[in-house]
C-alpha positions in Angstrom: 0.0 0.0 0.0 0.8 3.6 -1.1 2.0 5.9 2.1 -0.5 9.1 0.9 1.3 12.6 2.6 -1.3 15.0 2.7 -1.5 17.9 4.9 -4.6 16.1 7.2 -1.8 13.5 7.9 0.9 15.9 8.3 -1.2 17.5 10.9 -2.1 14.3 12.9 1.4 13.5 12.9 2.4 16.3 14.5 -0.2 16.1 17.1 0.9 12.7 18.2 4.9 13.5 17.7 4.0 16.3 19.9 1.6 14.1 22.9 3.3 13.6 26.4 0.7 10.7 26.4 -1.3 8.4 24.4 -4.5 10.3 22.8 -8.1 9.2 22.4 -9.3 10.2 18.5 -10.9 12.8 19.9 -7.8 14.5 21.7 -6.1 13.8 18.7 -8.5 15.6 16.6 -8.4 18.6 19.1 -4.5 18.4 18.8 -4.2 17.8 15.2 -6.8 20.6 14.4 -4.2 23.3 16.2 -2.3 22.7 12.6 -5.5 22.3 10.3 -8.5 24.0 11.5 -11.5 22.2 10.2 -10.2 18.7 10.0 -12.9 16.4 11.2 -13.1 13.5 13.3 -14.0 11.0 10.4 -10.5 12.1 8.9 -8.6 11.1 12.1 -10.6 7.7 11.9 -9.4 6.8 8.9 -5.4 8.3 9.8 -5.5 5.8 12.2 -6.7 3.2 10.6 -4.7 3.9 7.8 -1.4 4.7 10.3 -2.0 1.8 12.1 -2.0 -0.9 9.0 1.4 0.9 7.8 2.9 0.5 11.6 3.4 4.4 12.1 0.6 4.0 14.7 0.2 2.1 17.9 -3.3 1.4 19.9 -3.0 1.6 23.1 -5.7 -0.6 24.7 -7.2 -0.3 28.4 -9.9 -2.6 29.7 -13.3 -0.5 30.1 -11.7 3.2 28.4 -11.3 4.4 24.9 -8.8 3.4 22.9 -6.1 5.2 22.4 -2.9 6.2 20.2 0.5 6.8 20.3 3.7 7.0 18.1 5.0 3.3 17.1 8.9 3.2 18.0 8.8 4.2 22.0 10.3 0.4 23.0 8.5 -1.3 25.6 7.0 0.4 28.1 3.5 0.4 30.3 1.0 2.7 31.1 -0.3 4.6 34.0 -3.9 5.7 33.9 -5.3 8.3 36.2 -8.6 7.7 38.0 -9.4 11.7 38.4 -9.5 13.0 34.8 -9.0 10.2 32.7 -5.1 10.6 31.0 -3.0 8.0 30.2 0.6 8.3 30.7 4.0 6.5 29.5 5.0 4.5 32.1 9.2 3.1 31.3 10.5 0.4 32.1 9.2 -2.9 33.2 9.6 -5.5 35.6 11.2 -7.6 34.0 11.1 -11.5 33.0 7.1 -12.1 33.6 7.6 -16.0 32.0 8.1 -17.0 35.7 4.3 -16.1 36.7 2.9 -18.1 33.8 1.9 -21.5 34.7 4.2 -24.3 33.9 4.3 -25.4 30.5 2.9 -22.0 29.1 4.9 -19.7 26.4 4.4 -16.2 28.2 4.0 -14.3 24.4 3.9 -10.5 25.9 2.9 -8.8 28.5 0.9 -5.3 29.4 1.1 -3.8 32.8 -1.1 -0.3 33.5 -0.9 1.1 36.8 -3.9 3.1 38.2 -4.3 5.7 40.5 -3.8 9.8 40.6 -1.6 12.2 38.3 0.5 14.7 39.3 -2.5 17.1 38.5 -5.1 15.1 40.3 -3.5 14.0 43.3 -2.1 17.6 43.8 -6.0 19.2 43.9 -7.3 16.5 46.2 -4.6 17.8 48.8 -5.6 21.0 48.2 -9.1 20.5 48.5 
């Protein structure tokens, strides 16, 4: 498949090169639309999907939230989602060799660990409240 450059994708780029986190398609379509005014959410749909087949694209999937996206590329690494407003956050580094908790006989294929709990942001305004 043809990699099509166009200045919606150019702008959706940007917005995810840009994200200290992963971004629903709806924070990505507020980001992107910084760059291109006017770009709808049915364009960012079809980015992703299109970003995602070509492996530009990575979905970052939490039980019971929205998906959402981030750069391909980053390595290994968790996430952290907060329980106040909603963000999801990189989370480096890992554990380690998980094959140990599978039971015996089991090939351990990959792993995802998300932490929950607070932000920075949230955590600070509860102490403050």
């Amino acid at each position: 498949m043809a990699v099509r450059h166009t200045r919606q994708r150019s702008a959706i780029l940007a917005a995810l090169a840009a994200a200290a986190h992963p971004l629903t398609a709806e924070e990505l379509l507020g980001a992107a639309q910084a760059h291109m005014p006017g770009l709808a959410l049915a364009t960012v749909y079809r980015a992703i999907r299109d970003l995602g087949d070509e492996g530009v694209l990575h979905v970052v999937a939490l039980p019971g939230a929205p998906p959402r996206y981030e750069r391909a590329g980053r390595g290994h690494h968790h996430h952290f989602e907060c329980r106040g407003c909603g963000k999801v956050f990189h989370v480096d580094g890992c554990p380690g060799d998980l094959a140990r908790l599978a039971p015996k006989g089991f090939a351990l294929e990959g792993h995802e660990i998300v932490l929950y709990g607070q932000c920075a942001g949230c955590a600070g305004a509860r102490k403050s409240a």
